[in-house]
C-alpha positions as CSV (number, residue, x, y, z in Angstrom):
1,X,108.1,112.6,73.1
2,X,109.4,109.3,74.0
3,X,110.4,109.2,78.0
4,X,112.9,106.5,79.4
5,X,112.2,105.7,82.9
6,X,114.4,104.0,86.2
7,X,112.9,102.5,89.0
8,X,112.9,103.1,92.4
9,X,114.7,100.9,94.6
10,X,116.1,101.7,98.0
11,X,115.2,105.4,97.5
12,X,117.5,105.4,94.4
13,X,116.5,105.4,90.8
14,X,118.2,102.4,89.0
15,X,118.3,100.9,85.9
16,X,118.4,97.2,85.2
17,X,121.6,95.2,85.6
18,X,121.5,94.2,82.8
19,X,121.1,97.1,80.2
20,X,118.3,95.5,79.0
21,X,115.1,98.0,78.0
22,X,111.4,97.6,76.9
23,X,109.8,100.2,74.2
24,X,105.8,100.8,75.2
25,X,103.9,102.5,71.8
26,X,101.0,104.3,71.7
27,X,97.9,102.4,70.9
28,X,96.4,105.1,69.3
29,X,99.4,105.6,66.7
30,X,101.5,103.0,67.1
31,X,104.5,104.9,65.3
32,X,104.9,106.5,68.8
33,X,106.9,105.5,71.7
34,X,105.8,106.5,74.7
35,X,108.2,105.2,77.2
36,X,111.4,103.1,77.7
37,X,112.0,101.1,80.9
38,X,113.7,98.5,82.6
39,X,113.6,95.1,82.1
40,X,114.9,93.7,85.2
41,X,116.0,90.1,85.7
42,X,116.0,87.9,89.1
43,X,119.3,89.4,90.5
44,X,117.4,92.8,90.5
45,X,114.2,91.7,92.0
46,X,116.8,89.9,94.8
47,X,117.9,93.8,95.8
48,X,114.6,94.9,95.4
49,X,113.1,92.4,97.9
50,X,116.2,93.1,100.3
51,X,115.9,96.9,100.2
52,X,112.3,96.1,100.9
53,X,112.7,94.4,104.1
54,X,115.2,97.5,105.5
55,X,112.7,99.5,104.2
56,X,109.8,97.9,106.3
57,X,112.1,97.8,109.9
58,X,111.9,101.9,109.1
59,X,108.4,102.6,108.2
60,X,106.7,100.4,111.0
61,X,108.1,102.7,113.7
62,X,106.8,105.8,111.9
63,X,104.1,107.0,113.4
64,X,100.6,106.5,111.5
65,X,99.7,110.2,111.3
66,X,103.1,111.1,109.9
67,X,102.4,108.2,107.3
68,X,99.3,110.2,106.6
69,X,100.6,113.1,106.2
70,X,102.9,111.7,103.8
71,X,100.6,110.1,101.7
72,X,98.4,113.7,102.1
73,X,101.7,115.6,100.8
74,X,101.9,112.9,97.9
75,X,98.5,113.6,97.0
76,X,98.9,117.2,96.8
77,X,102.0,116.8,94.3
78,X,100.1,114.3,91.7
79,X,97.4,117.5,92.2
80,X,100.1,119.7,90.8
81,X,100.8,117.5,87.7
82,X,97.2,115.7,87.2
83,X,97.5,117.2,83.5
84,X,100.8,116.1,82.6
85,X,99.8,112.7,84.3
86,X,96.2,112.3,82.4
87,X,98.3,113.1,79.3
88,X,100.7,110.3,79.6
89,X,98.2,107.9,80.7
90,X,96.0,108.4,77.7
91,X,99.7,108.2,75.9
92,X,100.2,104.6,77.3
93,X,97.1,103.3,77.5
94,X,95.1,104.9,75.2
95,X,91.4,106.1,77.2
96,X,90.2,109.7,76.2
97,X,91.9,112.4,77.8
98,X,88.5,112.6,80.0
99,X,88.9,109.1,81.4
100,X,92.2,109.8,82.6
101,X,91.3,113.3,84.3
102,X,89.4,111.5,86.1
103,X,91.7,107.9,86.8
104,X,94.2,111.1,88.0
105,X,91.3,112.6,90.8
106,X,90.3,109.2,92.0
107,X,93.8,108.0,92.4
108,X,94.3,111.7,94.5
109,X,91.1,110.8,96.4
110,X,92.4,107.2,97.2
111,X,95.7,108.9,99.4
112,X,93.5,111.7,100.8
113,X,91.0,109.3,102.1
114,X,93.3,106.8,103.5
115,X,95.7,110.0,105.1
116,X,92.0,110.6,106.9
117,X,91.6,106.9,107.9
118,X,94.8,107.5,110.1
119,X,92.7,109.1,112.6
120,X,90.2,106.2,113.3
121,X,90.5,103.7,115.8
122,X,93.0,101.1,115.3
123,X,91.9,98.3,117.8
124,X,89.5,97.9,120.8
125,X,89.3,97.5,124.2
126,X,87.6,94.3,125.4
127,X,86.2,92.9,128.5
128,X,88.0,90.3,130.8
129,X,86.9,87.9,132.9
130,X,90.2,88.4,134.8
131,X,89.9,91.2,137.6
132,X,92.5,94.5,137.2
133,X,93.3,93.5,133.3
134,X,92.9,95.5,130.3
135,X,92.3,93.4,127.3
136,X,92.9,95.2,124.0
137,X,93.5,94.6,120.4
138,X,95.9,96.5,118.3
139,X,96.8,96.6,114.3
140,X,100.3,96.1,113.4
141,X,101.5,95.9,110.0
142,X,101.9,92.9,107.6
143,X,105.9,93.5,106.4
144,X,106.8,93.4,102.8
145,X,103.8,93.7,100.3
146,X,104.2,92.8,96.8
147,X,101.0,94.9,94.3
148,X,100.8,93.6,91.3
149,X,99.0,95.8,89.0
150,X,97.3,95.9,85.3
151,X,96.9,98.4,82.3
152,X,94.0,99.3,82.4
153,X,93.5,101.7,85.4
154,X,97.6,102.2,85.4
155,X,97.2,104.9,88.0
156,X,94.3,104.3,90.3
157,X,94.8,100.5,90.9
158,X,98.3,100.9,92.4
159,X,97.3,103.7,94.6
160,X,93.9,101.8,96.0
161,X,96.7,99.2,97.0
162,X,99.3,101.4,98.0
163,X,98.0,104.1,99.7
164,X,96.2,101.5,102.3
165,X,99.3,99.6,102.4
166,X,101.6,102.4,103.5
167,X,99.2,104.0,105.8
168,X,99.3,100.7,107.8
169,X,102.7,100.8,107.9
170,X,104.0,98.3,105.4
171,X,107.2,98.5,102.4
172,X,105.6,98.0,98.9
173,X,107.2,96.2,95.5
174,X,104.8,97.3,92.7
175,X,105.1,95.8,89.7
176,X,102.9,97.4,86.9
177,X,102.0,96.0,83.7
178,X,104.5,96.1,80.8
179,X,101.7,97.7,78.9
180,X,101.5,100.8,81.5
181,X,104.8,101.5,83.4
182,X,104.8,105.6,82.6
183,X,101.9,105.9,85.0
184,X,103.3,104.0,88.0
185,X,106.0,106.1,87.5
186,X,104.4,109.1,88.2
187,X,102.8,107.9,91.5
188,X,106.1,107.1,93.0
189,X,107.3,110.2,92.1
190,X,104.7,112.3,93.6
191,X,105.8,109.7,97.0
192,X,109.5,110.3,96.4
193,X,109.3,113.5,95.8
194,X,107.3,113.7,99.2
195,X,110.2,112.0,101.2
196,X,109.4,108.8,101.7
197,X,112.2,106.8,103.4
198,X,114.5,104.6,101.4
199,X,113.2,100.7,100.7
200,X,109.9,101.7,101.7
201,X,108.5,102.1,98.2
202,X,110.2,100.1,95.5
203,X,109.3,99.1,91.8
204,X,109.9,96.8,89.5
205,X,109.6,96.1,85.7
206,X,110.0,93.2,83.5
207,X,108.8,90.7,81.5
208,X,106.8,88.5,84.2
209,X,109.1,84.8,83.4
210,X,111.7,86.6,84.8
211,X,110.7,88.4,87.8
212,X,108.2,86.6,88.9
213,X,109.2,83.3,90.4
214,X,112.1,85.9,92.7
215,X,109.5,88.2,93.7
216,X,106.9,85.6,95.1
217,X,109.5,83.3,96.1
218,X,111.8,85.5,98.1
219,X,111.5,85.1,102.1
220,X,110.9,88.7,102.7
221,X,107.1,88.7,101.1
222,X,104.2,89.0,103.4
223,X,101.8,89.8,101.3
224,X,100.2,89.8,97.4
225,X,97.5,92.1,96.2
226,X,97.2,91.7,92.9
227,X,94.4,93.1,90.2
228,X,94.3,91.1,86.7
229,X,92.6,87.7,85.2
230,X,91.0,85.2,87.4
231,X,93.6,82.4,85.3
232,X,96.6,84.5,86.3
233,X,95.0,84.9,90.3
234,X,94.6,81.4,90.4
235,X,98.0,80.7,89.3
236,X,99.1,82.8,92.3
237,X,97.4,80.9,95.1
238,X,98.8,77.7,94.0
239,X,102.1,79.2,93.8
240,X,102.0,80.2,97.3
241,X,99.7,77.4,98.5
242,X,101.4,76.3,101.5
243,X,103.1,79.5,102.8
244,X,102.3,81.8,105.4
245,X,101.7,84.9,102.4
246,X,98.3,86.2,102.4
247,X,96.8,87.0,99.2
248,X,94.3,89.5,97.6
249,X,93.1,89.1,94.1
250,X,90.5,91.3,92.3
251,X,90.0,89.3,89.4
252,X,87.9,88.9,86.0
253,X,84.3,90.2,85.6
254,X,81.4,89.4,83.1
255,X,79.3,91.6,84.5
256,X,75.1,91.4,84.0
257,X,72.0,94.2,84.3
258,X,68.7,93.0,83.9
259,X,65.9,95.1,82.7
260,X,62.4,94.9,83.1
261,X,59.3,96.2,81.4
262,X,58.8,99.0,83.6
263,X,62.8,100.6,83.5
264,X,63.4,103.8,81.9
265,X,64.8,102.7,78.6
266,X,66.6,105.3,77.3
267,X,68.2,106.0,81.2
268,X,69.3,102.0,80.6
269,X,70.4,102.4,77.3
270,X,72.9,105.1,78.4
271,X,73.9,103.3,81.3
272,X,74.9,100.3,79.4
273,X,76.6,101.9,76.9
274,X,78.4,104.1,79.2
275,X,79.5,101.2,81.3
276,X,80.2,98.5,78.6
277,X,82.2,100.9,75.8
278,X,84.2,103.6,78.6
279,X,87.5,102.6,78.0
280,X,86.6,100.4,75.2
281,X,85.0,98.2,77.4
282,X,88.3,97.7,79.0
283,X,87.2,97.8,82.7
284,X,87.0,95.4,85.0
285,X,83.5,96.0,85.9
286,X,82.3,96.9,82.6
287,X,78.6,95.6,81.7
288,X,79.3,92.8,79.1
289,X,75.6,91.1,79.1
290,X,72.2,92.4,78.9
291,X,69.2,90.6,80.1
292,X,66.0,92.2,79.2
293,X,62.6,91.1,79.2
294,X,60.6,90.0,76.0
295,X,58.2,92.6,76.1
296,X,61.1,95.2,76.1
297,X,63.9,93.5,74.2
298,X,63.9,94.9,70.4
299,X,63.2,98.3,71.7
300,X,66.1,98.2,73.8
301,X,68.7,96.6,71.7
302,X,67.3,99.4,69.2
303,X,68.1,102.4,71.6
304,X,71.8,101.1,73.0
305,X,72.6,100.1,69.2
306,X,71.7,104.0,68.4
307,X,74.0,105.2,71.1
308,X,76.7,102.7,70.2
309,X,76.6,103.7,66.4
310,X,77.0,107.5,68.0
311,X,80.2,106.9,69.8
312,X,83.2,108.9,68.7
313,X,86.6,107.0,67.8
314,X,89.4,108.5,67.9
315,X,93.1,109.1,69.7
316,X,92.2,110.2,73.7
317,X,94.0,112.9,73.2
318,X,92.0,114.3,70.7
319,X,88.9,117.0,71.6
320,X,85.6,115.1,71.3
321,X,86.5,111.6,71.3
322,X,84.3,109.4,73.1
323,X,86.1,106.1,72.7
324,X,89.9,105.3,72.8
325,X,91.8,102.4,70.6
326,X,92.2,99.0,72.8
327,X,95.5,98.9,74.5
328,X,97.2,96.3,72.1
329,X,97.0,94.4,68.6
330,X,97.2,91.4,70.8
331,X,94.3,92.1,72.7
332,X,92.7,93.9,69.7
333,X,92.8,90.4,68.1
334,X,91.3,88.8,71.1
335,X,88.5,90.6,71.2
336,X,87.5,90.4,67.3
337,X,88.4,86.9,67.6
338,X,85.7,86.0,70.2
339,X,83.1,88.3,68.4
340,X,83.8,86.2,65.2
341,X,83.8,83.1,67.3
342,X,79.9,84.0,68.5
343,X,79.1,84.8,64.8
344,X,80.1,80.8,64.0
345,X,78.4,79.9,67.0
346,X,75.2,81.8,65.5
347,X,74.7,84.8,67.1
348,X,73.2,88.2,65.5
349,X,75.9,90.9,65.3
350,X,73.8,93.7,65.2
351,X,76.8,96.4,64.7
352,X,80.2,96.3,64.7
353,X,82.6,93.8,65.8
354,X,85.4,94.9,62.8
355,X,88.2,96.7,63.3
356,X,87.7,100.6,62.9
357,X,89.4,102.6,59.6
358,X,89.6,105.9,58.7
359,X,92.4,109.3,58.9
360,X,92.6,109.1,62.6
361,X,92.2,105.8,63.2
362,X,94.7,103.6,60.7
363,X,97.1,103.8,63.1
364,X,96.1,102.6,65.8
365,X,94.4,99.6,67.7
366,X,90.5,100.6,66.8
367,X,87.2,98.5,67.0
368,X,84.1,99.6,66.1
369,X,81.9,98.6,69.4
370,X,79.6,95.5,68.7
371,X,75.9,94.7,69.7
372,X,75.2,90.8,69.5
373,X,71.8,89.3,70.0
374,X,70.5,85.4,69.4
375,X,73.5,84.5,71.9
376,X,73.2,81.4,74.1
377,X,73.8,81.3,77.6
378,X,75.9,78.6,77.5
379,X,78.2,80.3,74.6
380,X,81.6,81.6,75.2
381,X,80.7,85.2,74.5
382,X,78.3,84.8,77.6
383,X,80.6,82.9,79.9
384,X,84.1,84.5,78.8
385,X,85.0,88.1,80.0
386,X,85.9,89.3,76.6
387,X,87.4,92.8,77.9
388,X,86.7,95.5,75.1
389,X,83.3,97.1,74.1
390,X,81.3,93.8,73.2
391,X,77.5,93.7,74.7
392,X,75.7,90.7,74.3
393,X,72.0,90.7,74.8
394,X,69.6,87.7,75.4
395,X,65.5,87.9,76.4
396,X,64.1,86.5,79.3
397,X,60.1,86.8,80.6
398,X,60.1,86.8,84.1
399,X,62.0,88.0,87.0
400,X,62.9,84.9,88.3
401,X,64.6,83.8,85.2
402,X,66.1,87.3,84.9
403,X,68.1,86.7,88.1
404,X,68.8,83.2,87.1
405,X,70.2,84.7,83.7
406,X,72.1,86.9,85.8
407,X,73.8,84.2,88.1
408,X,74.6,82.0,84.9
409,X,78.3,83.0,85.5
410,X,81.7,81.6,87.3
411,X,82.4,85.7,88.1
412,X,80.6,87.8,90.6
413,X,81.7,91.1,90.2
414,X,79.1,93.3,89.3
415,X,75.8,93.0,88.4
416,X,72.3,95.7,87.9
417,X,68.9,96.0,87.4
418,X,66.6,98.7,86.2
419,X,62.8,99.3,86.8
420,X,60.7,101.8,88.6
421,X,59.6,99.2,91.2
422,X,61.7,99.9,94.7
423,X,61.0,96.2,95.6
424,X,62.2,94.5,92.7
425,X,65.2,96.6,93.1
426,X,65.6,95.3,96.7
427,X,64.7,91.6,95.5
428,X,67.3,91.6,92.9
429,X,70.0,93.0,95.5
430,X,68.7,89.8,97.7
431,X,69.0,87.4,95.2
432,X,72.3,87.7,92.8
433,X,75.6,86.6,93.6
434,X,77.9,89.4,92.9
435,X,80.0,91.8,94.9
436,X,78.5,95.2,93.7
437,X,74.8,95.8,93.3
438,X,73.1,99.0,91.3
439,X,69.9,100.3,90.7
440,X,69.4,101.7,87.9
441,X,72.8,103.0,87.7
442,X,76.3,101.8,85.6
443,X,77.7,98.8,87.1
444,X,81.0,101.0,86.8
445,X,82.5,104.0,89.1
446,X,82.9,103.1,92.8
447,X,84.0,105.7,95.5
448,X,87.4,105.2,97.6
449,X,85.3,104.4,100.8
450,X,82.6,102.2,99.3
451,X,84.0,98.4,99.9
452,X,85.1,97.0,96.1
453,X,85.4,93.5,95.1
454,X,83.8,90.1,93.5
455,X,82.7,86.6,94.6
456,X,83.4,83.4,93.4
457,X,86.1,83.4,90.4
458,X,85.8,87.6,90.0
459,X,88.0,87.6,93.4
460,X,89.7,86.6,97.2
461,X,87.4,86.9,100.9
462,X,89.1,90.3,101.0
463,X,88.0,93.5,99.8
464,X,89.5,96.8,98.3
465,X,88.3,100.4,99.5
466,X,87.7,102.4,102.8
467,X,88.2,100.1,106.2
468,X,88.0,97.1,104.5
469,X,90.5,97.6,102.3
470,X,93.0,98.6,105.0
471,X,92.0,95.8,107.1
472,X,94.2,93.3,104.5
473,X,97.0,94.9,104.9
474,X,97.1,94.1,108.8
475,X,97.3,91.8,111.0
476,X,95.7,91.7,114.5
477,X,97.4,91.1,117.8
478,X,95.4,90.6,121.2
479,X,97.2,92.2,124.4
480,X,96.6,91.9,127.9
481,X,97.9,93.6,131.0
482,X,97.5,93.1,134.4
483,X,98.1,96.2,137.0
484,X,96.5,94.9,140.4
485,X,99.1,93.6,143.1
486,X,100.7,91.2,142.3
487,X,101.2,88.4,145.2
């Protein structure tokens, strides 16, 4: 059943000025469509932005507990309808039905946590030189934030941004992907429906030339936080180089677990294939390399080449499918086109790297997952974040040149290591340059309160999650008040 959606602006559900509409298909029959929504031009962003800045004079003199318990009463409605949202996100996107049970509990655990965070301190009381003065700090909120979210996680990234954003005290613009608008949707729905004031939580849609330049542009944006490719990040902090707008970006990932002769090979096999082929290796913290000692290397490329060759294809919504379609034949193309790219360059495709046939799969955007060995470390498919279910596997014999294997990256996102040995574990920890550290666990799946975020070209100084995350959407102002007599 195709759905056509409005957005919300001002606390009203509007269409574009224009008249102008987008179709979004499903991936896994692309016969289907899934949604219709608004392709809104510059005029539209314009109200957006202004309704925004209303919005924000309301929602900063809310109280922060009665944000909570907004965001609390939000989370409880998305409870209510976590089926019918799971559904349409596997719809839109194309995961299994599994993966988006559980994008639909984390994105419910993202607004419960930060309804709890309201009760924390917000500032300190500090010590003065200066006699009868109390020196304090206090959090006050940014102003207009602007979330700019991708396909991929269509429900859980805007809420990891939003929820933080709100309980702070801020008006949001979210724009989701074109690929994924049906699962915003539902979010601010669950937040409309919980009475949240006009302006405070707007949306907009559109094909990115034509919003964009507005929406980063207009004087009434505070702040970015934005989730997507390192080359689209960087194009955002030149564009507001030399403004006063901070900026958050969580961005591309080629993410590397080392394993050594002692690991538990089969526990690493399942890891790895559980990290690099969930969502069809369509996460941002997806394992994407394998580095693995000599001694171990043809047994292990054996055992995750076994469990790839095991994986179930087919829609998300049908029972027993392990791994979706890829979101589009655009990026379905990308993807086979690097893997063909490392076979010129001479790597080993071990399996797959073609494009998946059969009853239930014709229709859609399908790849078979691929295992490539004999790859450089200087070779695209080591360098590049390819985004889809490609591992690439190269031998090392020692440690050391392990973690140096590891580090040979521009991203910093994740990275493991497995062995039986608690001090390598801790040595490896020590040594790599990455954001998020395992032992002997996926690289993927990181709680709401644990801090989440890259270094280098996987991301900004500021992180997502818990405290941290709330901390970038506030600013910090230092007060001071003298009550001796004054002469």
């Amino acid at each position: 059943m195709m759905v056509e959606i409005c957005n919300l602006v001002g606390g009203r559900w509007v269409a574009a000025r224009g008249d102008d509409w987008i179709e979004r298909h499903n991936p896994a029959d692309v016969g289907e469509v899934v949604v219709r929504f608004p392709a809104m031009e510059a005029p539209d962003v314009e109200l957006v932005m202004d309704e925004a800045g209303t919005g924000f004079k309301t929602w900063r003199q809310v109280g922060m507990l009665e944000r909570a318990t907004l965001l609390a009463d939000a989370a409880a409605i998305l409870r209510s309808r976590a089926d019918d949202v799971a559904t349409d996100i596997t719809r839109e996107m194309g995961k299994t039905i599994t993966e988006s049970s559980a994008e639909v509990a984390a994105s419910i655990a993202f607004l419960e946590h930060y309804a709890g965070l309201a009760r924390v301190a917000q500032g300190d009381v500090l010590a003065d030189r200066r006699t009868d003065v109390h020196t304090s700090t206090r959090r006050e909120p940014l102003g207009v934030v602007a979330l700019i979210t991708p396909w991929n996680d269509p429900l859980l990234t805007p809420t990891r941004k939003l929820a933080p954003a709100l309980l702070a005290g801020n008006s949001i613009v979210l724009k989701p992907a074109l690929e994924t608008p049906l699962a915003a949707l539902h979010l601010v729905s669950a937040l409309f429906d919980a009475s949240v004031p006009p302006g405070v939580v707007n949306v907009v849609t559109g094909r990115p030339d034509a919003i964009a330049p507005t929406l980063l542009e207009h004087p009434n944006l505070a702040a970015v936080s934005f989730t997507g490719s390192t080359a689209v990040g960087l194009e955002l902090g030149r564009r507001l180089g030399g403004r006063t707008v901070r900026l958050q970006t969580e961005m591309g990932g080629k993410n590397a677990v080392l394993v050594l002769p002692d690991a538990d090979l089969d526990a690493a096999a399942q890891a790895i294939v559980a990290a690099g082929c969930g969502q069809a290796g369509q996460r941002c913290t997806a394992t994407s390399r394998i580095v693995v000692h000599a001694d171990v290397h043809d047994e292990l490329v054996g055992r995750i080449v076994q469990r790839v060759e095991q994986l179930v294809l087919g829609p998300g919504t049908t029972a027993g499918t392990q791994m979706g379609p890829l979101v589009s034949e655009e990026h379905l193309t990308a993807v086979l086109s690097a893997v063909d790219k490392a076979r010129g360059e001479g790597a080993s495709v071990v399996t797959g790297g073609e494009r998946a046939t059969g009853p239930a799969l014709d229709r859609g955007w399908f790849m078979k997952p691929a295992v490539l060995t004999g790859v450089g470390q200087d070779s695209g498919i080591w360098q590049d974040e390819v985004f889809g279910p490609v591992l690439v596997v190269a031998p090392v014999d020692s440690f050391a040149e392990g973690v140096s294997a590891v580090n040979a990256s521009r991203y910093g996102l994740a990275a493991g290591v497995f062995t039986r040995d608690l001090a390598a574990g801790h040595r490896f920890a020590d040594a790599v340059d990455v954001g998020q550290v395992v032992v002997n666990l996926p690289t993927s799946g990181w709680d709401v309160h644990v801090p989440f975020g890259g270094f280098r070209d996987s991301g900004s100084a500021f992180k997502e999650h818990g405290i941290e995350g709330l901390r970038f959407y506030t600013r910090v102002k230092s007060v001071a008040v003298g009550y001796g007599t004054q002469g």
